[in-house]
C-alpha positions as CSV (number, residue, x, y, z in Angstrom):
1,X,-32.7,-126.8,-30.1
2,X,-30.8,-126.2,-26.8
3,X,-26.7,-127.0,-28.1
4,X,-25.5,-123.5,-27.6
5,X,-26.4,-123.7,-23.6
6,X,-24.8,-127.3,-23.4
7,X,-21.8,-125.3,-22.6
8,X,-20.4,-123.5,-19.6
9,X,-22.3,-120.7,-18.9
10,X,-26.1,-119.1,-17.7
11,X,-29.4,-118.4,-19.6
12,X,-29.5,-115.1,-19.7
13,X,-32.2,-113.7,-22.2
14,X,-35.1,-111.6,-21.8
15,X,-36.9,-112.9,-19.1
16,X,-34.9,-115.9,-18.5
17,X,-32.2,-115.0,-15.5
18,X,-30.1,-118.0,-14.5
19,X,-27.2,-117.4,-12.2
20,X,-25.0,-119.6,-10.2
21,X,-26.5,-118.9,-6.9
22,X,-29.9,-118.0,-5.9
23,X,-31.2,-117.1,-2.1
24,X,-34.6,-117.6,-0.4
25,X,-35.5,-114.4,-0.1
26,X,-39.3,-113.0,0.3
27,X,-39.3,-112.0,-2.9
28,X,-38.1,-115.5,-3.9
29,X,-41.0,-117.1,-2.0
30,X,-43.7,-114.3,-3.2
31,X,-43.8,-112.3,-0.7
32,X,-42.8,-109.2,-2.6
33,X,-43.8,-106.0,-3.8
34,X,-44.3,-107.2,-7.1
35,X,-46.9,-110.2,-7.8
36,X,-45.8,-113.6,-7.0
37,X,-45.3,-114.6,-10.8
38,X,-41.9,-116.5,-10.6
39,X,-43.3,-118.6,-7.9
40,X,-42.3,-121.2,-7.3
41,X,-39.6,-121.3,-9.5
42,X,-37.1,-118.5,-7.5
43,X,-37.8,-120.8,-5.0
44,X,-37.1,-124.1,-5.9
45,X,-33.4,-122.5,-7.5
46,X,-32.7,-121.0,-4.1
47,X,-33.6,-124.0,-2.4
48,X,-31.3,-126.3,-4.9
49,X,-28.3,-123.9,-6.1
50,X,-26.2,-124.3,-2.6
51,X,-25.9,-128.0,-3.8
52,X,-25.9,-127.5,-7.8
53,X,-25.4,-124.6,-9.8
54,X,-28.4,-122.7,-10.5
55,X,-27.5,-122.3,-14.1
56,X,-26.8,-126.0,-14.4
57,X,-30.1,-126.4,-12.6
58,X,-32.0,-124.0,-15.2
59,X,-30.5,-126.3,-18.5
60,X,-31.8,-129.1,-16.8
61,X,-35.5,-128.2,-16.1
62,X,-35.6,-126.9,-19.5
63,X,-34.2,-130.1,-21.4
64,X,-36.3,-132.2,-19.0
65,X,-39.8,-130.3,-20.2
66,X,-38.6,-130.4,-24.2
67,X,-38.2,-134.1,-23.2
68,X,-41.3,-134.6,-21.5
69,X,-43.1,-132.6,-24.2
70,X,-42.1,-135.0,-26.8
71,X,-42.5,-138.7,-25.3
72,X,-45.4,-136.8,-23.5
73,X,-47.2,-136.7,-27.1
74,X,-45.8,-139.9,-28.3
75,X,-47.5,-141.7,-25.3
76,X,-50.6,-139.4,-25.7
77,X,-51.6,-140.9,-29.6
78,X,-50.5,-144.3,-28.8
79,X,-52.6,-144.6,-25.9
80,X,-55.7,-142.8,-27.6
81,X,-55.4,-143.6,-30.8
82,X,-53.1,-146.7,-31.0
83,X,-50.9,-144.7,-33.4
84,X,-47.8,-146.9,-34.7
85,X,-44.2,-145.8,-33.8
86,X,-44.2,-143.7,-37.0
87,X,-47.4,-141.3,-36.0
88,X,-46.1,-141.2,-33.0
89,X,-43.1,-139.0,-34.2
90,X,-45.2,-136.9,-36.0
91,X,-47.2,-136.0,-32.7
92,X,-43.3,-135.3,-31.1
93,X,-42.4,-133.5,-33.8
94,X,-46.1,-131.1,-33.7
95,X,-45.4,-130.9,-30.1
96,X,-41.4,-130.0,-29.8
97,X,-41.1,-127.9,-33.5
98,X,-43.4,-125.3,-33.5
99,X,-43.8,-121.2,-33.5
100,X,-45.1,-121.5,-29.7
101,X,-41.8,-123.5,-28.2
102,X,-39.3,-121.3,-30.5
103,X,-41.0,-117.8,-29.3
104,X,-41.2,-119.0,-25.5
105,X,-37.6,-119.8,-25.6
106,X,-36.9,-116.7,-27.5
107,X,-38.4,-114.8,-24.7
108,X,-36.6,-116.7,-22.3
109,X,-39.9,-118.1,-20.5
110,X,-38.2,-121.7,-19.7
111,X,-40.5,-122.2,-16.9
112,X,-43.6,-122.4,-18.5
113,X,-42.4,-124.8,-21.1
114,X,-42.7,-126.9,-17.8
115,X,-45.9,-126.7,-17.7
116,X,-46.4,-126.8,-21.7
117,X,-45.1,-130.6,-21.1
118,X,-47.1,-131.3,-18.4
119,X,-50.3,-130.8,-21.0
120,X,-50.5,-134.3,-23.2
121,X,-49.1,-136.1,-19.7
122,X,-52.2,-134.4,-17.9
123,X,-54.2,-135.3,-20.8
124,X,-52.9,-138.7,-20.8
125,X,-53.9,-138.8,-16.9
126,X,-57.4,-138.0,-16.9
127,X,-58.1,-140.6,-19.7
128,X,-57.0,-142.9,-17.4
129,X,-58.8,-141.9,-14.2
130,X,-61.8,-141.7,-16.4
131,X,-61.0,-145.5,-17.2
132,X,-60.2,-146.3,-13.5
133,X,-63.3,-144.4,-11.9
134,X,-65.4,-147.6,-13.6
135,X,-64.4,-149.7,-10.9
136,X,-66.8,-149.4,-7.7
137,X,-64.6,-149.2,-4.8
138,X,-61.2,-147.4,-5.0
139,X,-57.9,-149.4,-5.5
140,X,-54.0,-149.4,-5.6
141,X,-54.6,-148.4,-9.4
142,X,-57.0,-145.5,-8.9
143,X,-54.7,-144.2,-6.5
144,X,-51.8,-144.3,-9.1
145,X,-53.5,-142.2,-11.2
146,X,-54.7,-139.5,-8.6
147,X,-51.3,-139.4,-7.6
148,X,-49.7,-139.1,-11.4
149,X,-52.5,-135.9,-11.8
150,X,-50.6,-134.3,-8.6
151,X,-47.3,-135.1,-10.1
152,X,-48.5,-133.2,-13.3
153,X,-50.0,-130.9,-11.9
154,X,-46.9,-129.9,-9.9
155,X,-44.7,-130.3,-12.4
156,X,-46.9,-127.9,-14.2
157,X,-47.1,-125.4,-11.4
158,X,-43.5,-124.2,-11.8
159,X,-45.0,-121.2,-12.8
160,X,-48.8,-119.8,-11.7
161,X,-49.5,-120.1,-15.7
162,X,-48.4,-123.5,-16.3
163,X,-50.8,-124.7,-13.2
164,X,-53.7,-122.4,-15.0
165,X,-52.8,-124.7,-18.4
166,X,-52.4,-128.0,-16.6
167,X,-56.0,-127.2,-14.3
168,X,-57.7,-126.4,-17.7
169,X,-57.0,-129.3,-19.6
170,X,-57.8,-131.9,-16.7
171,X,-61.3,-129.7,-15.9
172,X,-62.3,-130.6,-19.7
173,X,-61.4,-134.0,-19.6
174,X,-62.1,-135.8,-16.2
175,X,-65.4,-136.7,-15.4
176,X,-67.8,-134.6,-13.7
177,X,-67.5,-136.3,-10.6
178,X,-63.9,-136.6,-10.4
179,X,-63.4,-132.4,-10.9
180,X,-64.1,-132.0,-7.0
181,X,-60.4,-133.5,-6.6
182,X,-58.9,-132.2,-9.5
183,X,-59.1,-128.8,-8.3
184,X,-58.6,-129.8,-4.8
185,X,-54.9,-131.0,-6.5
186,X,-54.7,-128.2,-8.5
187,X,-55.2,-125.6,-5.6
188,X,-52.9,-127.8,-3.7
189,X,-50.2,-127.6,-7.0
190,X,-51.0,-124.1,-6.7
191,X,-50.4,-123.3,-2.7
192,X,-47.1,-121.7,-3.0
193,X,-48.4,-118.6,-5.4
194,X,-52.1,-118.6,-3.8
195,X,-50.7,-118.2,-0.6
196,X,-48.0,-115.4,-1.5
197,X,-50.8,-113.3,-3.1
198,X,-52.9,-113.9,0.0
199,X,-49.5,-112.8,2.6
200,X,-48.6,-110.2,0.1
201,X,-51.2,-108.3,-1.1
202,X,-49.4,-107.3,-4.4
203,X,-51.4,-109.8,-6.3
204,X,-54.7,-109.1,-5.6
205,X,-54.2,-105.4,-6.8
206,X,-55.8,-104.4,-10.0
207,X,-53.5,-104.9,-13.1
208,X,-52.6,-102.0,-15.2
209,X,-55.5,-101.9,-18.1
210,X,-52.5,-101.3,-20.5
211,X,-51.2,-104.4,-20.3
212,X,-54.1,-106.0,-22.3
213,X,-53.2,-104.0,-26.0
214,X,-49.8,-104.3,-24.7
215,X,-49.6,-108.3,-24.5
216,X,-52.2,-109.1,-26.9
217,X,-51.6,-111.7,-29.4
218,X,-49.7,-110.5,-32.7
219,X,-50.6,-110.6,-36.0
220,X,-48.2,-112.1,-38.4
221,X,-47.4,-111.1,-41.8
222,X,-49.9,-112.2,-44.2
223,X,-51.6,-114.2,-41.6
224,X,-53.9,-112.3,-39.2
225,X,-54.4,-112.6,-35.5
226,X,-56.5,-115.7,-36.2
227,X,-54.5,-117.1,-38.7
228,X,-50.9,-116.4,-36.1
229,X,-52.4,-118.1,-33.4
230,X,-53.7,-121.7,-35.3
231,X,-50.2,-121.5,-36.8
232,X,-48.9,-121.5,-32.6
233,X,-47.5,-118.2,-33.3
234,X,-48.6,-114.5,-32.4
235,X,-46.5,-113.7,-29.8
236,X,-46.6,-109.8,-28.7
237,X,-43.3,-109.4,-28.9
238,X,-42.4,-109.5,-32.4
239,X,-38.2,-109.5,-31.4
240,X,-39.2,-112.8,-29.8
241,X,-39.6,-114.1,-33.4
242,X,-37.7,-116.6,-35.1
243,X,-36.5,-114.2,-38.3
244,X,-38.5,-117.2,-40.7
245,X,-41.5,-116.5,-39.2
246,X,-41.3,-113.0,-41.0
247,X,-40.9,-114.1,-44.1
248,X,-43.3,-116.0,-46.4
249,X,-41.9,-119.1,-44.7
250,X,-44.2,-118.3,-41.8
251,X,-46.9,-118.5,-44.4
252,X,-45.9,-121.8,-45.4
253,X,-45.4,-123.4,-42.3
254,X,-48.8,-122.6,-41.0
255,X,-50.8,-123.3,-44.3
256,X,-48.4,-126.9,-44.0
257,X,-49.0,-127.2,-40.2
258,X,-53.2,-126.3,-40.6
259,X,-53.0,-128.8,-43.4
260,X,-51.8,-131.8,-41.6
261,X,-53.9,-131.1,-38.4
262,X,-56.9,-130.9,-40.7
263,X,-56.1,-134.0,-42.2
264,X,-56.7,-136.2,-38.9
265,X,-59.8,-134.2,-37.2
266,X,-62.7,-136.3,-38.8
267,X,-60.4,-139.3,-37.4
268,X,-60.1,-138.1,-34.0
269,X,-63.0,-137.0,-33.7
270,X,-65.4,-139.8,-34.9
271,X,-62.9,-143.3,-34.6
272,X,-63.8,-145.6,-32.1
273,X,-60.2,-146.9,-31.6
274,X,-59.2,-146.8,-27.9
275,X,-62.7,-147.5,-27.3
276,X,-65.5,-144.7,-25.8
277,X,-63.4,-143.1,-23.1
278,X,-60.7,-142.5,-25.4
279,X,-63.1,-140.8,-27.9
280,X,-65.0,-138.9,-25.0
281,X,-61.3,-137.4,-24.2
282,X,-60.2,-137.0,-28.1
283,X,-63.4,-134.7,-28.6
284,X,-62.8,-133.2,-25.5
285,X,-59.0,-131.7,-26.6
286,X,-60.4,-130.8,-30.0
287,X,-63.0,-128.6,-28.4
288,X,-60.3,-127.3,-26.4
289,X,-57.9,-126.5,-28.9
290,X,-60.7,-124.3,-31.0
291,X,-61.0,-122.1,-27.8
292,X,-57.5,-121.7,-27.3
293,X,-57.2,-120.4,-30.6
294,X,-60.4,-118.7,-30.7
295,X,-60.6,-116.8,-27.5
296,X,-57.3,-115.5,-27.9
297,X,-58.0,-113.9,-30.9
298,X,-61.3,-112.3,-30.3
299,X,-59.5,-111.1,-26.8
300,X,-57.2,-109.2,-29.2
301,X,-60.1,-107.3,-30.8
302,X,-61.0,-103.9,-30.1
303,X,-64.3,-105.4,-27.8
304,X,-62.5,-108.3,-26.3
305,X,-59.2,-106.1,-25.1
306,X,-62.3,-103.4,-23.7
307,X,-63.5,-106.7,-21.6
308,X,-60.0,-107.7,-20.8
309,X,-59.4,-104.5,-18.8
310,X,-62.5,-104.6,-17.4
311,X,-61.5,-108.0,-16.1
312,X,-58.1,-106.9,-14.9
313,X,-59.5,-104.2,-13.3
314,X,-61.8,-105.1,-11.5
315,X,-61.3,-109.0,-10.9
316,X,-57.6,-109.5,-8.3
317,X,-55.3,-111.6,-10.2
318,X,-56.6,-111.5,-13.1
319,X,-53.5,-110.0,-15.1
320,X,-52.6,-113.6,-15.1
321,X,-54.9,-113.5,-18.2
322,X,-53.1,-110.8,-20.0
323,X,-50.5,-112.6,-21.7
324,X,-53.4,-114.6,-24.1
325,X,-51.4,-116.2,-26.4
326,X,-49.6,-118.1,-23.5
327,X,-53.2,-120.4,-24.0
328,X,-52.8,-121.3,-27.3
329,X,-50.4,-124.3,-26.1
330,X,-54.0,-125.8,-24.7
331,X,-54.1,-126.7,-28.4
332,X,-51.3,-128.9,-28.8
333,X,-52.4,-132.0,-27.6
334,X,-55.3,-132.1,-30.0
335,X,-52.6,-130.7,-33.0
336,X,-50.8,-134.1,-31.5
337,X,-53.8,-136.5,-32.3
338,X,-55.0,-134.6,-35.8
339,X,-51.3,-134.9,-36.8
340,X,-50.9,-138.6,-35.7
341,X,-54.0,-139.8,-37.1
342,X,-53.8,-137.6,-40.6
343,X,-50.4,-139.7,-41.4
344,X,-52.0,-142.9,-40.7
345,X,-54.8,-141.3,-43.3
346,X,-52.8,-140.5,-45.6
347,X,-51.0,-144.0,-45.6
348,X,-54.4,-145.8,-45.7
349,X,-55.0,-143.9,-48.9
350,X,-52.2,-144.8,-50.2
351,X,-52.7,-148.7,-49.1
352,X,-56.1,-148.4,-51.1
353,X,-54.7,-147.3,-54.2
354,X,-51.7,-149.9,-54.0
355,X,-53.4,-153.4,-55.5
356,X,-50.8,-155.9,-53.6
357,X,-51.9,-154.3,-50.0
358,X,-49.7,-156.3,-47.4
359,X,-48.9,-155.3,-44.1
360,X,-45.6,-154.5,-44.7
361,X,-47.0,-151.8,-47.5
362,X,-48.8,-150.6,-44.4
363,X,-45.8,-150.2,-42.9
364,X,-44.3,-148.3,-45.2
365,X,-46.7,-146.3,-46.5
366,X,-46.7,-144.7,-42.8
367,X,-43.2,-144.7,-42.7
368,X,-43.5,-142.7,-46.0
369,X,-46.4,-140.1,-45.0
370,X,-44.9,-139.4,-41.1
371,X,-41.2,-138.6,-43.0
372,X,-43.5,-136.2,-45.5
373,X,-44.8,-134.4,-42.3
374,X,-42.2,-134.2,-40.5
375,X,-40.3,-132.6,-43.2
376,X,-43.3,-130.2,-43.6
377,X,-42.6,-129.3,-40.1
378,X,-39.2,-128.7,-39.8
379,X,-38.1,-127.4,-43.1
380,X,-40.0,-124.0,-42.7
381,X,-38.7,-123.4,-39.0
382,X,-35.4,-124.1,-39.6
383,X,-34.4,-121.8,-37.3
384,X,-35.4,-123.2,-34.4
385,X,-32.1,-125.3,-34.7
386,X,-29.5,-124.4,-32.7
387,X,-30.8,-122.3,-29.8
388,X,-33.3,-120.6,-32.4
389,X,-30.8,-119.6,-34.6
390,X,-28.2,-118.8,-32.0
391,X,-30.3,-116.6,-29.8
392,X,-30.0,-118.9,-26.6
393,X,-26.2,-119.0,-25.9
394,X,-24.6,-119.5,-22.6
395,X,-23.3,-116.0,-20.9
396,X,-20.5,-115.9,-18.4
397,X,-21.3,-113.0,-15.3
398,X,-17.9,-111.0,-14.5
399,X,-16.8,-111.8,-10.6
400,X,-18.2,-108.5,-9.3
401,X,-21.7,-109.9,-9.1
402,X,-19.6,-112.8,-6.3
403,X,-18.0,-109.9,-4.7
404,X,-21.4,-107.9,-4.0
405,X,-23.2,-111.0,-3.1
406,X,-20.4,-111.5,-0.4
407,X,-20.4,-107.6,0.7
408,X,-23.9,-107.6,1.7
409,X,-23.4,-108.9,5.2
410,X,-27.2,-107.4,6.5
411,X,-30.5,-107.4,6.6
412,X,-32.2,-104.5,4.6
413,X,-33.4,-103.9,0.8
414,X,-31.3,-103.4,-2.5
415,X,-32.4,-100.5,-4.8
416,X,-30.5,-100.3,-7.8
417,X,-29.4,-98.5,-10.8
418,X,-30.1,-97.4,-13.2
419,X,-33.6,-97.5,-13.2
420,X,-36.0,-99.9,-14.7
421,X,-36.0,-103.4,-14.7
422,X,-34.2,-104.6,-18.2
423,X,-30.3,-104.3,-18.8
424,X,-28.0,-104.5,-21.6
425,X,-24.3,-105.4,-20.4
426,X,-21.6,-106.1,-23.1
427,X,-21.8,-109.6,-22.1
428,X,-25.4,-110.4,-22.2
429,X,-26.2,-109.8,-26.1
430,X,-28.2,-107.7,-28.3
431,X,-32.2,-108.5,-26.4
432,X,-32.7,-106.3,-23.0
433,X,-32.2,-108.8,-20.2
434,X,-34.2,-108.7,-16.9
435,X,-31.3,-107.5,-14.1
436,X,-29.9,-110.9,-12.5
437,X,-29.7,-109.0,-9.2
438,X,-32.4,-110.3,-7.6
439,X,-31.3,-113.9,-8.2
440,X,-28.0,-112.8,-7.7
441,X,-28.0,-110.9,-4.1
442,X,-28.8,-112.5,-0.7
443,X,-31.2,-109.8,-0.1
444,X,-34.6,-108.4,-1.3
445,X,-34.2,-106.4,-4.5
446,X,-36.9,-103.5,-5.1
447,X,-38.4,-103.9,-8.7
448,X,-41.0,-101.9,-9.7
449,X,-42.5,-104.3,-11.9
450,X,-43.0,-102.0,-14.6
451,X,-42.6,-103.4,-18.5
452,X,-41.9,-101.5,-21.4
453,X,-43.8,-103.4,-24.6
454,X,-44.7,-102.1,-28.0
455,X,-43.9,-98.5,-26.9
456,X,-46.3,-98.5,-24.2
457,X,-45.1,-98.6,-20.5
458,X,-47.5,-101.3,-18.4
459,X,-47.2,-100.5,-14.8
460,X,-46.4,-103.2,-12.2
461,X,-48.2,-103.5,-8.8
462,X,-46.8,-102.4,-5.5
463,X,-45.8,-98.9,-4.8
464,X,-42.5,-98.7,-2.4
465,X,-40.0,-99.8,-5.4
466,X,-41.1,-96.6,-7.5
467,X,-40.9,-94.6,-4.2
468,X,-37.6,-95.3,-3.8
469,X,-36.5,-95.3,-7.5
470,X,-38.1,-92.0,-7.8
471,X,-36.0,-90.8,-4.5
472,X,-32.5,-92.0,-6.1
473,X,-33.4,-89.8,-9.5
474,X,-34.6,-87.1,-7.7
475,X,-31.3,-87.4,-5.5
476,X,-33.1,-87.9,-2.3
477,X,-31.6,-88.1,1.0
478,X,-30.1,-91.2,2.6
479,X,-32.1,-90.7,5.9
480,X,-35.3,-90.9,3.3
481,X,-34.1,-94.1,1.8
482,X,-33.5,-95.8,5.2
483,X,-37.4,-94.9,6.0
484,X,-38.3,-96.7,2.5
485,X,-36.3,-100.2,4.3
486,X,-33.0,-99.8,1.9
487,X,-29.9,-100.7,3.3
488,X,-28.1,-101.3,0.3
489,X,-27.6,-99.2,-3.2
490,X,-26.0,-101.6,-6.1
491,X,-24.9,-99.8,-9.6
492,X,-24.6,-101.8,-12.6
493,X,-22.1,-99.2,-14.4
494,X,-22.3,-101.2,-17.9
495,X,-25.4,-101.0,-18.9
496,X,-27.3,-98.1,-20.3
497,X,-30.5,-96.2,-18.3
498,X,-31.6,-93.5,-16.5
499,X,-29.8,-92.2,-13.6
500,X,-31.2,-88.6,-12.6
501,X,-29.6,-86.9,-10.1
502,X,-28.5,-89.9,-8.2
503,X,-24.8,-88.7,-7.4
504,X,-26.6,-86.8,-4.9
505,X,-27.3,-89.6,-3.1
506,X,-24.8,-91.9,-3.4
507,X,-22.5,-89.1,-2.5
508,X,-24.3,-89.0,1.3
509,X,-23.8,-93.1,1.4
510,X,-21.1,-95.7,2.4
511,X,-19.1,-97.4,-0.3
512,X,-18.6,-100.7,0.2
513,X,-17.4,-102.4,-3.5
514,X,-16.4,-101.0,-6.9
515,X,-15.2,-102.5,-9.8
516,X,-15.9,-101.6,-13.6
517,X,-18.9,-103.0,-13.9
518,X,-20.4,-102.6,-10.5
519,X,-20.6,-100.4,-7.3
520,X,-22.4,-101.4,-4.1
521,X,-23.0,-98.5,-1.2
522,X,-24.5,-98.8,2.0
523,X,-27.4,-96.4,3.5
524,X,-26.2,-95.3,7.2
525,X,-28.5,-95.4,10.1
526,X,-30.7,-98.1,8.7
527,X,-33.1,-99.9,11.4
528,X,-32.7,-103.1,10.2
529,X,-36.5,-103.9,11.7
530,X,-38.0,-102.2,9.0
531,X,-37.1,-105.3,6.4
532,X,-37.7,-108.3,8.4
533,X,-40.4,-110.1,5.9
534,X,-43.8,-111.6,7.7
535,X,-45.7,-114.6,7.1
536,X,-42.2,-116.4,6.2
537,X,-43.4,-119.7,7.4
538,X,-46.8,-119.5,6.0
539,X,-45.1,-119.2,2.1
540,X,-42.0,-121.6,2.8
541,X,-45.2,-124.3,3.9
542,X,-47.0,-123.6,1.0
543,X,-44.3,-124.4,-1.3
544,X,-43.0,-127.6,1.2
545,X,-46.6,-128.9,0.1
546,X,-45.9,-128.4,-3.8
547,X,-42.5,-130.1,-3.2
548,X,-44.0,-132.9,-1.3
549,X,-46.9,-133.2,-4.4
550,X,-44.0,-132.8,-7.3
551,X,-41.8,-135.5,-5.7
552,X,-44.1,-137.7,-4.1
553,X,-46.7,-137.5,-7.0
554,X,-44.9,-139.4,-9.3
555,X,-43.3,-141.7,-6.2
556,X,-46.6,-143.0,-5.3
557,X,-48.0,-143.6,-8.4
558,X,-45.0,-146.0,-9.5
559,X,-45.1,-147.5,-6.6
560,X,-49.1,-147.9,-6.2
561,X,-48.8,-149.3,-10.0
562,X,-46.1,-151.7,-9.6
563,X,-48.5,-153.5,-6.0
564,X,-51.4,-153.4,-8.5
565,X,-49.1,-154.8,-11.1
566,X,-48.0,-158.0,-8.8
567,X,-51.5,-158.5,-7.2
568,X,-53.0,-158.8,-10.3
569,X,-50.1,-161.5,-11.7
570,X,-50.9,-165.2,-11.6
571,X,-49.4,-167.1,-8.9
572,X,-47.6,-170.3,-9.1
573,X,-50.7,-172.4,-8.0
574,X,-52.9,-171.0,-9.9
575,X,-50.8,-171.6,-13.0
């Protein structure tokens, strides 16, 4: 799935920016004009790329989470369902090769696949704190598992929507009175982005109501919205598409998909094997999985997109909600079970029709069914082979961006051109890319958050960015640009955009670098006040605390389980 970025090179597709060096700057801790969506993941790369290379870094996380997604789901049936080695691949296999992970690594979103693995691990959690919670007083075991639910939920708080995912499926499956200190975790998973909306502001602005048509789920061919999003697919944008998926192939693998995970419901949902917590939790993710499927499709009706902009207007921070299909991984643990316990179906079957039933026929019939469903689930995405057919492919930056990052030697904002946020340089392939310049400059980059999908331009939040882009195509003055906070003008002269009457401008500025592919210039008389970011402290705190609960999480709850482990062992005089 991930061979072509094995290589030397960055992830550089769509949204997906990895370079070789990253800096803390505000925006990389939130504190931007834009809302704090790549938090904290711009800062965790900042924090790590002076000692490893960010791009390194970025293939890391993401082979970690396909990892973690996989074993996650193996662990998940054989815990609740005491599903043999055989179902067990078949959950892996639900849970890595599927429509949702092949269009989320088509659009480059490699951070929230973070917290798509955290899901059946969170799952898996709060099946055991339900178990542990039947003890009166707390022990070194009940702290083990408080501590793995803040690992997961850290883990899963890479990005503000992979906490959202990992918080949902722990409310729905803890007990009642245990959801007090889940979401006393989960807001503690979630500090650093609750605390840069809070500094900044530009997250508790009203979303532009035209992102809701704009990001609602997709209809695919011969499928329907409903039908898209049971198959895992649906994503708005259709170039972020594996090319089988618009054939009848997508057809296939959803009617092959539906058909397996239909196969093991009345199982999950009625047997008694793991005993009553486990069936509690099963019913629980099944439940959940028909609202992510559901709710995401009525929200792309003509009445649920007028109550999404209502909600997005009107409710701060909502436009986290915009992107609905995002939700439809809330279903995959539950796809996990249904697929696990439909091969062991289908092998019973076969065991009662077979007169000389032994247990090595059991064996084999499982064997047999989990290599028929596997096939089924592979066969019609082949695509996803390969970096989805190729798509994901390591890129190689040209030494300008080095020389620019080394040229800006002050404090003060970077505009750049041309405008917009999405590029298309001769090295970085056919898809519009989002600029690596913020990632790639020690200074703040103005961004003015605005997306163009399905025709439509959706406005971003924050207003200073589109003064000042507005300024360089109007060909504005430098003494107006140094009142905005710029110090610094970068142009990326190989990719395509608009540029106005910016010569104006840059013809009243400072040159400082110029190659072929870029050009930085320097605004004189710039107060150098005017950029100093506030409430520093306050964000780099916030995201000390999710470090602290990412690292320490999973620390503690070894450790706590390995002293439960020895206090419960028989000594010598005993024996």
């Amino acid at each position: 799935m991930v061979g072509p970025l094995l290589g030397p090179g960055y992830l550089l597709l769509r949204d997906a920016v990895s370079t070789p060096r990253s800096y803390l700057t505000g925006s990389a801790l939130g504190l931007g004009d834009s809302a704090p969506r790549a938090v904290p993941q711009d800062a965790l790369l900042a924090a790590v790329s002076p000692l490893v290379d960010g791009g390194l870094m970025v293939k890391a996380i993401l082979v970690l989470a396909l990892w973690a997604a996989g074993y996650g789901a193996a662990v998940l049936v054989r815990e609740l369902s005491r599903a043999p080695l055989a179902a067990q691949l078949v959950a892996v296999t639900v849970a890595l090769w599927n429509p949702y992970v092949a269009e989320r690594l088509l659009q480059g979103h490699w951070s929230l696949l973070a917290g798509y693995a955290a899901l059946p691990w969170t799952a898996l959690t709060a099946y055991r704190l339900r178990g542990s919670s039947q003890t009166r007083r707390p022990n070194r075991e009940t702290l083990s598992v408080w501590a793995a639910l803040a690992g997961c939920f850290a883990a899963a708080g890479l990005t503000p929507t992979g906490a959202l995912l990992a918080g949902i499926t722990a409310a729905v499956t803890v007990r009642r009175r245990q959801l007090p200190g889940t979401l006393a975790l989960l807001v503690a998973a979630s500090a650093p982005w609750l605390t840069a909306t809070l500094l900044s502001g530009a997250g508790a602005e009203p979303s532009d109501p035209a992102g809701i048509p704009a990001f609602a789920a997709r209809a695919e061919p011969g499928l329907g919205t409903l039908g898209s999003l049971a198959g895992l697919g649906g994503i708005w944008n259709a170039d972020a598409v594996p090319d089988s998926r618009t054939t009848p192939l997508g057809f296939l693998a959803t009617f092959l998909l539906l058909g397996i995970v239909v196969s093991g419901i009345r199982a999950v949902a009625t047997a008694e094997t793991g005993g009553r917590e486990s069936l509690r939790v099963r019913r629980a993710l099944l439940a959940l999985a028909a609202a992510a499927v559901v709710l995401p499709a009525l929200a792309a009706t003509g009445l649920g997109m007028e109550a999404m902009e209502w909600l997005v207007v009107n409710v701060p921070g909502a436009g986290l909600l915009r992107d609905t299909q995002k939700y439809v991984a809330l279903a995959v643990p539950a796809y996990a079970l249904c697929a696990a316990a439909g091969c062991r179906a289908l092998a019973s079957l076969f065991r009662r029709t077979t007169t000389a039933a032994t247990k090595s026929t059991e064996t084999n019939a499982t064997a047999l069914a989990a290599t028929a469903f596997i096939a089924f689930l592979v066969l019609p995405l082949f695509d996803l082979a390969w970096g989805v057919g190729g798509e994901m492919r390591a890129v190689h930056y040209p030494p300008g961006w080095r020389h620019v990052a080394e040229r800006i030697d002050a404090p003060g904002d970077v505009a750049v051109l041309p405008a917009g946020m999405f590029r298309r340089f001769p090295y970085s392939g056919r898809a519009a890319v989002l600029d690596p310049a913020p990632r790639m400059l020690p200074n703040d980059v103005l961004q003015t958050g605005e997306l163009p999908v399905r025709g439509r331009t959706v406005s971003g939040e924050g207003t200073r960015a589109r003064e000042v882009e507005k300024l360089l195509l109007q060909g504005g003055s430098a003494q107006d640009l140094s009142r905005l906070g710029v110090e610094w003008i970068l142009v990326e002269r190989t990719t395509p955009g608009p540029l106005g009457e910016s010569k104006t401008t840059l013809a009243q500025l400072e040159p400082v670098y110029a190659d072929n592919d870029l050009a930085l210039y320097r605004v004189p008389g710039h107060d150098p006040t005017v950029a100093v970011q506030r409430h520093r402290w306050l964000a780099i705190t916030a995201h000390l605390l999710w470090a602290v609960l990412l690292i320490g999480g999973p620390a503690v709850a070894v450790a706590a389980r390995r002293l439960s482990r020895i206090e419960h062992r028989p000594s010598a005089v005993e024996n």
